[in-house]
C-alpha positions in Angstrom: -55.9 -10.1 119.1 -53.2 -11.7 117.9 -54.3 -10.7 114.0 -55.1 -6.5 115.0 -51.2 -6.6 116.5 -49.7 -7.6 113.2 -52.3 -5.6 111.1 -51.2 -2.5 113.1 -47.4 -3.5 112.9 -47.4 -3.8 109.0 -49.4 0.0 109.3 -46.6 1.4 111.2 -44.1 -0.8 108.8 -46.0 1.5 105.6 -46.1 4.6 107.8 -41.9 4.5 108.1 -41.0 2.9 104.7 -40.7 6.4 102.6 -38.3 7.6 105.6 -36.7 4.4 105.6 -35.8 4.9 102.0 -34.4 7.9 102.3 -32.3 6.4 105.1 -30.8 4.6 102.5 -30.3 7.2 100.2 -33.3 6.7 98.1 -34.7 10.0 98.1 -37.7 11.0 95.7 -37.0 13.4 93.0 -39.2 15.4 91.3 -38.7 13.4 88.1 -40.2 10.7 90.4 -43.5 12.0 91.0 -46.0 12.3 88.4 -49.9 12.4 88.6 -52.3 11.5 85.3 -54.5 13.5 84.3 -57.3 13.1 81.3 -59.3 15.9 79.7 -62.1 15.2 77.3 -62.1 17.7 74.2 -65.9 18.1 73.0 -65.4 19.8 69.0 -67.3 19.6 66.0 -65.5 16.9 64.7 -66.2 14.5 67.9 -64.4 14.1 71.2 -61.2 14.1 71.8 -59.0 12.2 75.1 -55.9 14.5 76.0 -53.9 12.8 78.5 -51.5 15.2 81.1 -48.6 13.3 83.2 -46.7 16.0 85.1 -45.8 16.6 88.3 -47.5 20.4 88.6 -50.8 20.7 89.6 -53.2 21.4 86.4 -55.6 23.9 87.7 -57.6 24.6 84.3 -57.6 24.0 80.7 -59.3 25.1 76.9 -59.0 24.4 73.7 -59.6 27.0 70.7 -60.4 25.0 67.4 -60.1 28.4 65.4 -56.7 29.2 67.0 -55.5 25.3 67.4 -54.5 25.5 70.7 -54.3 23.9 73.9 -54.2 26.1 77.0 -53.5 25.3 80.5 -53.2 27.1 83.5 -50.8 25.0 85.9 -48.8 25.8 89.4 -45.9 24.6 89.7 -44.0 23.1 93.2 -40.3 22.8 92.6 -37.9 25.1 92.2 -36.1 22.8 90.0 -37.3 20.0 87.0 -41.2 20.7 86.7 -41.7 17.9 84.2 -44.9 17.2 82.2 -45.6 15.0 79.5 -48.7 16.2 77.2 -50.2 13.5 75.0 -52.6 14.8 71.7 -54.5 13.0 69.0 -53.1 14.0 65.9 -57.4 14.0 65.1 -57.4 17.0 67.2 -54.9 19.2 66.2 -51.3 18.1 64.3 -48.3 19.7 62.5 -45.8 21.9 63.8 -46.0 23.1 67.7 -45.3 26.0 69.4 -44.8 25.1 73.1 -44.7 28.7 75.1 -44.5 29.1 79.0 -46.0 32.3 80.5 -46.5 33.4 76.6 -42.7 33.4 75.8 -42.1 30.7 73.0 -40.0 27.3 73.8 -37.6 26.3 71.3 -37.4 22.1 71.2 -34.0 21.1 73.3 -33.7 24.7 74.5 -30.6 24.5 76.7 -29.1 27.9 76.2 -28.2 31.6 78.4 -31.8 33.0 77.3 -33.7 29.7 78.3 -31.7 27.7 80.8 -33.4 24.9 82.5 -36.4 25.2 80.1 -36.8 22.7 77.5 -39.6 21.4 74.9 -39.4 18.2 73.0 -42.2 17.1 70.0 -42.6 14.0 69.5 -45.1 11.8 67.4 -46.5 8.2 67.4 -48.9 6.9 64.9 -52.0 8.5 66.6 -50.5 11.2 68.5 -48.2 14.0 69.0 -46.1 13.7 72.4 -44.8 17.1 73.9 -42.6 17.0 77.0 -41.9 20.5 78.6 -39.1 21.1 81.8 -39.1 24.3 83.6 -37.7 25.3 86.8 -39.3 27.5 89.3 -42.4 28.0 91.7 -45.1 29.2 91.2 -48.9 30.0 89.0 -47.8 29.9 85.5 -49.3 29.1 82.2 -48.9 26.8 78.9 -49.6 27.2 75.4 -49.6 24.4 72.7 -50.2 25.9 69.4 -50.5 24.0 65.9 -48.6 26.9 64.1 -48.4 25.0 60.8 -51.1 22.1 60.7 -49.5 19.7 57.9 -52.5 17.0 59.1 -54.6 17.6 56.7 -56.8 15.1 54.9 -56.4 13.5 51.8 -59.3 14.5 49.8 -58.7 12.6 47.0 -57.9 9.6 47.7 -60.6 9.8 50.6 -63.1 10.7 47.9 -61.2 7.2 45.3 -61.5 4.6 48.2 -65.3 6.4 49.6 -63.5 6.3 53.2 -60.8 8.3 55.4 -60.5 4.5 56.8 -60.0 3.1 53.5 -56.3 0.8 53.9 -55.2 3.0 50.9 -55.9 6.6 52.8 -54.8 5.0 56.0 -51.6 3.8 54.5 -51.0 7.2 52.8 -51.6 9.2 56.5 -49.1 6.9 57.9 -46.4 7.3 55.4 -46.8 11.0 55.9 -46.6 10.8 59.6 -44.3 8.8 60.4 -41.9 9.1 57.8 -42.1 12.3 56.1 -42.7 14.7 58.6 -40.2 13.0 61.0 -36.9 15.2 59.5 -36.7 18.5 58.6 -36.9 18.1 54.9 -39.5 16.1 54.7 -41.1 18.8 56.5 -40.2 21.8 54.5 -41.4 19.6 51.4 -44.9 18.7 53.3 -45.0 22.3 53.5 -44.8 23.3 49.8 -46.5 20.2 48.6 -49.7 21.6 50.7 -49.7 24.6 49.3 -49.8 23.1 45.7 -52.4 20.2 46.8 -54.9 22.2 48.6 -55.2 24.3 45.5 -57.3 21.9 43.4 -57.8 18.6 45.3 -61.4 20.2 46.9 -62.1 20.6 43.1 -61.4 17.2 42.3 -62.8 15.5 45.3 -65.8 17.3 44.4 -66.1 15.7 41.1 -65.2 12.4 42.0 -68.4 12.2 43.9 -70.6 13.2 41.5 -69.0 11.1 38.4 -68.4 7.7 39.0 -66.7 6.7 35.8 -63.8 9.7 37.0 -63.5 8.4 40.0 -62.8 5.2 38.5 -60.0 6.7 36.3 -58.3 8.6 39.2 -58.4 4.9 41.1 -56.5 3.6 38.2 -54.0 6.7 38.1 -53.6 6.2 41.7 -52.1 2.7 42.0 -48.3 3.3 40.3 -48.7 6.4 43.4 -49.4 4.0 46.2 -47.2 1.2 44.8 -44.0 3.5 44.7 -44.9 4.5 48.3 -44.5 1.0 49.7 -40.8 1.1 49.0 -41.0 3.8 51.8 -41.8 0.9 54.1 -39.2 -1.4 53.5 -36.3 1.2 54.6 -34.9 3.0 57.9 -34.5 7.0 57.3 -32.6 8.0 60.3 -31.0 11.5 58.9 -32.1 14.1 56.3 -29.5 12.3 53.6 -31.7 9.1 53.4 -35.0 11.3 53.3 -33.4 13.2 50.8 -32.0 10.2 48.7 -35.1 7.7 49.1 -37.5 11.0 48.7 -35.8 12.3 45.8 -35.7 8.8 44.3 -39.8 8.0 44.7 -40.1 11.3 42.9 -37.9 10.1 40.4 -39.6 6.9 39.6 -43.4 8.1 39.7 -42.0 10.9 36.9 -41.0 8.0 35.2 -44.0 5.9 35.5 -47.0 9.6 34.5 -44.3 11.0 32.0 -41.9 9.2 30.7 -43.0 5.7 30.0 -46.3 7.4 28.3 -44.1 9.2 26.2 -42.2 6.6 25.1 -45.4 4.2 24.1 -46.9 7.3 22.2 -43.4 7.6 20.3 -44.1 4.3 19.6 -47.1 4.3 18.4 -46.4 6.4 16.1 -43.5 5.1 14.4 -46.0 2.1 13.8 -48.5 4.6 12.1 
């Protein structure tokens, strides 16, 4: 008897804490309250975990591969700070987002007249982009994430050198670009441009590697001055688009000197000798 009195005590004790709290001027916030969601992504490539913290109800989702783009159709309960935190393998889709809400496009840390109390933030980790979105208002609404320019792609040749996308020397390379490059604005913009001139003969190449051993060999060799110059990348801390600038310009700099330059120099050599 004794036990069923205290059991129903401590229920009426978990019962009254919330109002308790507020009695003490803890009050939930929206920012408080957050539910979890995960959504499984079946493409071509494999399947894909998208995770969903937010504290608006996710009624539906799809994913386009062709269009690279996440949709979800959401309702919303506060008049004030709808939060949601989106998490995406960079596997899936990766680049540059375009966050919009009810089709009208977010700009990141959008605090202004024509968007007031709407933000979106990108960020990445290693493995995935991170976009958090704030809105006010009730109501059904919708949300777009769209990979507008998809600077993830693979690296064809040195997958097609090391026979491996999880080769330590392609891994290494994905992770420089990540997480340093195409974390400032510049590096971006020269991700961008760089893309454009890669993707225009590395299929080609790739190709060939394949089917002639003894090339592949040779581009192995041509690669290591590449990945050695790269490591310097890892030794520093680029925190604004100077140092990008200055440590990017720099690794450019010293691979010119290392394909062009010195080879010069020992052909000039060379021929002196002759």
């Amino acid at each position: 008897m004794l036990a069923a009195l205290k059991f129903i005590l401590f229920f009426i004790f978990i019962l009254l804490l919330p109002i308790n709290l507020d009695a003490f001027g803890l009050e939930q916030t929206p920012r408080d309250i957050g539910v979890v969601n995960k959504y499984m992504i079946n493409t071509e490539e494999g399947i894909f975990e998208v995770t969903a913290i937010t504290n608006f109800l996710i009624s539906s989702h799809t994913f386009s591969a062709n269009e690279k783009m996440l949709h979800f159709d959401i309702v919303s309960n506060f008049d004030h700070e709808n939060i949601g935190e989106i998490i995406i393998p960079q596997d899936l889709i990766d680049g540059k987002f375009t966050v919009l809400l009810d089709g009208k496009e977010i700009s990141p840390y959008c605090w202004n007249d024509d968007c007031s109390g709407i933000s979106a933030k990108v960020s990445k980790s290693s493995k995935s982009s991170v976009i958090t979105i704030m809105f006010d208002e009730k109501g059904e609404r919708t949300i777009d994430i769209i990979a507008t320019e998809n600077l993830g792609g693979g690296c064809l040749i040195a997958t097609a050198t090391f026979s491996s996308e999880m080769a330590p020397q392609v891994q290494f390379l994905r992770e420089i670009r990540d997480n340093t490059i195409l974390q400032t604005e510049s590096g971006f913009a020269f991700m961008f441009w760089f893309n454009q001139f890669y993707y225009s003969f590395s299929p080609a190449v790739a190709d060939y590697e394949r089917e002639n051993p003894a090339f592949k060999e040779a581009v192995k060799l041509t690669l290591t001055p590449l990945l050695t110059s790269l490591t310097l990348l890892q030794y520093t801390d680029i925190d604004s688009e100077s140092e990008m600038l200055g440590y990017g310009i720099g690794v450019i700099l010293l691979n010119i000197g290392m394909y062009f330059v010195v080879p010069v120099v020992l052909i000039m050599k060379v021929r002196k000798r002759v």
